[in-house]
N, C-alpha and C positions, 0 to 999 in steps of 0.2 A: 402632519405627524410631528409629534414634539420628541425634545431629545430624550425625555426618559423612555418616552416607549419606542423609539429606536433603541434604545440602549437593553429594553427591556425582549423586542424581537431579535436581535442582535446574538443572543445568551438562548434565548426561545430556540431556532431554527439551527443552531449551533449543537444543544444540546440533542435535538433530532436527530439532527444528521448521524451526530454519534452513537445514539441509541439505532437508528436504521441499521448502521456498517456492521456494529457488534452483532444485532441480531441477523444479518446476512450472512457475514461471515460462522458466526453459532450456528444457524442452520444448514450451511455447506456443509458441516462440519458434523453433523447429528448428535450436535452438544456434548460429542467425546472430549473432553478438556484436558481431563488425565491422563500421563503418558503421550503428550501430543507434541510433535516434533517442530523442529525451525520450519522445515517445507510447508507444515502446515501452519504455524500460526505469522509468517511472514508476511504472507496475504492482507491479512489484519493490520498492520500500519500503515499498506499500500492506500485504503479502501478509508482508512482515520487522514491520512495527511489528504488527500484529494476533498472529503468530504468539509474539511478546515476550512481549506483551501478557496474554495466554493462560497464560504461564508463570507468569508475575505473582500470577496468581487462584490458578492450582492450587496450586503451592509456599506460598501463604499460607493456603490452605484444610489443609494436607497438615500446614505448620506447627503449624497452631492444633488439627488434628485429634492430634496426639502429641505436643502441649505441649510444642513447643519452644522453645527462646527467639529472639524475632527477633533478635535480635542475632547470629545462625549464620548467615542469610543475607543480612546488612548491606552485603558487599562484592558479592554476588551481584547485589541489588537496583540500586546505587547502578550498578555495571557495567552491566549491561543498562538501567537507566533512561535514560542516557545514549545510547544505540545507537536505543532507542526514538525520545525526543526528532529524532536528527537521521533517523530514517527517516519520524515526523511530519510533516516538515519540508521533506524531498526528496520524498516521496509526491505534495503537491498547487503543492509548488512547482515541479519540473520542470516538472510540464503548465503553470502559469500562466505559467512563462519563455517556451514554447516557444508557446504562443498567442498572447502578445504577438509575441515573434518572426516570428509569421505575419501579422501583420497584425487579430486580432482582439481585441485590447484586453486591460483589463485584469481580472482577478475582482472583483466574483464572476458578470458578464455574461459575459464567455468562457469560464467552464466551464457555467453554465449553456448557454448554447448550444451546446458543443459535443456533449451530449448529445440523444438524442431529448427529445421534450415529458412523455412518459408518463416519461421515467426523474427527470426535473430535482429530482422529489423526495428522491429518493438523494441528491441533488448536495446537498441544501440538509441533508439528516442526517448530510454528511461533514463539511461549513462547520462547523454546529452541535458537532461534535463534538471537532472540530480546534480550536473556542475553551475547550470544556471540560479539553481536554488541556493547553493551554495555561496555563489558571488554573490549572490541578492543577502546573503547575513550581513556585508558590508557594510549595509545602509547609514548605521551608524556613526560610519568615520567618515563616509564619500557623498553622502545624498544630497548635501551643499554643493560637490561641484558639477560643472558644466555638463561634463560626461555621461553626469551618471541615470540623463535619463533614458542613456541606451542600454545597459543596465536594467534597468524596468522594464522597457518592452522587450528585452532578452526575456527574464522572469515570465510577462504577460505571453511570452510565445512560448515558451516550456510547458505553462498549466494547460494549453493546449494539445503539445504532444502529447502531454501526460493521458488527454482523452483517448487516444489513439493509444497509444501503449499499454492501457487500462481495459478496455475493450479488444483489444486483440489478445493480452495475456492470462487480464484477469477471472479465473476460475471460479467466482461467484456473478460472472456479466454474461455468461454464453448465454443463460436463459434464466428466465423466473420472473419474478416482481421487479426485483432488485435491479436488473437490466432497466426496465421501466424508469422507475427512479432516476440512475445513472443519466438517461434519454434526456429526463428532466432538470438534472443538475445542469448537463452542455446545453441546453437549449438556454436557460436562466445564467450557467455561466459567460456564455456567448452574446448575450444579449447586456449584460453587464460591460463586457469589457468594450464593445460598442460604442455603448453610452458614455464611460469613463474617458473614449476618447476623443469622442464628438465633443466632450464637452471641455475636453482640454484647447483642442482647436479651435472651436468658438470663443474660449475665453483669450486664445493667443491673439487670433484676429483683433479681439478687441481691446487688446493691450498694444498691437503692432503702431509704433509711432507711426503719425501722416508726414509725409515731407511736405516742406513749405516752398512753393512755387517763388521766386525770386522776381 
């Protein structure tokens, strides 16, 4: 694979994905658009940042698997990073607008409650996850130092709970196609993140100085 058609699948299965979420979420929904509340349309960045997200793994697995340079998909990255971040952001900020709104306070006690008892766990591996994402905006200032590549696999273990938290909470994953889909993202994002780190270890190995017998 050459880098423009990485760069060109990259924008391809990207666009997908977000045309799949919308029309998931739309059909949940029976295309009532008007007059549609936070509870309802919250769901919809949950279902857009996961789906990003997704793209993220694969394109960097697909990268490193036909040594390409990341630099081919810098603007890619940087583009959808930002899309992410603010579907991050609308995802569990709707809902905690619109709870307070009602009268029941403010997070992380209103969404815990607004859920059953058996679910609240979900709730608290979204919390979790949602502050990993958060520290991961840092990258910027910190991804040169020593540290920060615990940082990353914080991140790399967040999008995982998030499969869990998504599948237990989300109200377009109980049943349909779209569960299906979903099946296929964690199978494709699991197998990515895998390989991203197989292939980190192999190249440490092979950077590890030999010592010299005296």
């Amino acid at each position: 694979m050459k880098s423009k058609q990485l760069l060109t699948l990259a924008w391809g299965i990207t666009t997908l994905s977000v045309i799949l979420a919308i029309f998931a979420w739309g059909q949940g929904n029976s295309w009532e658009i008007i007059g549609i509340s936070s509870y309802q349309l919250f769901p919809l960045f949950g279902l857009l940042a996961f789906s990003l997200m997704w793209g993220h793994y694969v394109m960097s697995a697909l990268r490193i698997r036909f040594g390409i340079d990341k630099t081919v998909l810098k603007t890619y990255f940087e583009t959808t990073s930002l899309a992410v971040l603010g579907a991050i952001l609308l995802h569990p900020g709707l809902l905690a607008w619109q709870l307070w709104r009602d009268g029941l306070g403010l997070p992380p006690s209103s969404e815990l409650n607004f859920v059953a008892s058996s679910l609240k766990g979900a709730v608290i591996l979204g919390m979790l996850s949602l502050t990993m994402f958060l520290v991961y905006e840092f990258r910027r200032l910190y991804q040169d130092k020593m540290w920060w590549k615990y940082v990353q696999l914080a991140s790399d273990v967040a999008i995982l709970l998030i499969v869990i938290h998504s599948l237990r909470l989300g109200s377009n994953l109980q049943a349909g196609w779209f569960k299906s889909v979903w099946f296929l993202y964690t199978i494709t994002l699991l197998g990515s993140i895998i390989y991203i780190y197989s292939n980190k270890l192999k190249n440490s190995k092979k950077h590890k100085p030999t010592l010299v017998k005296p």
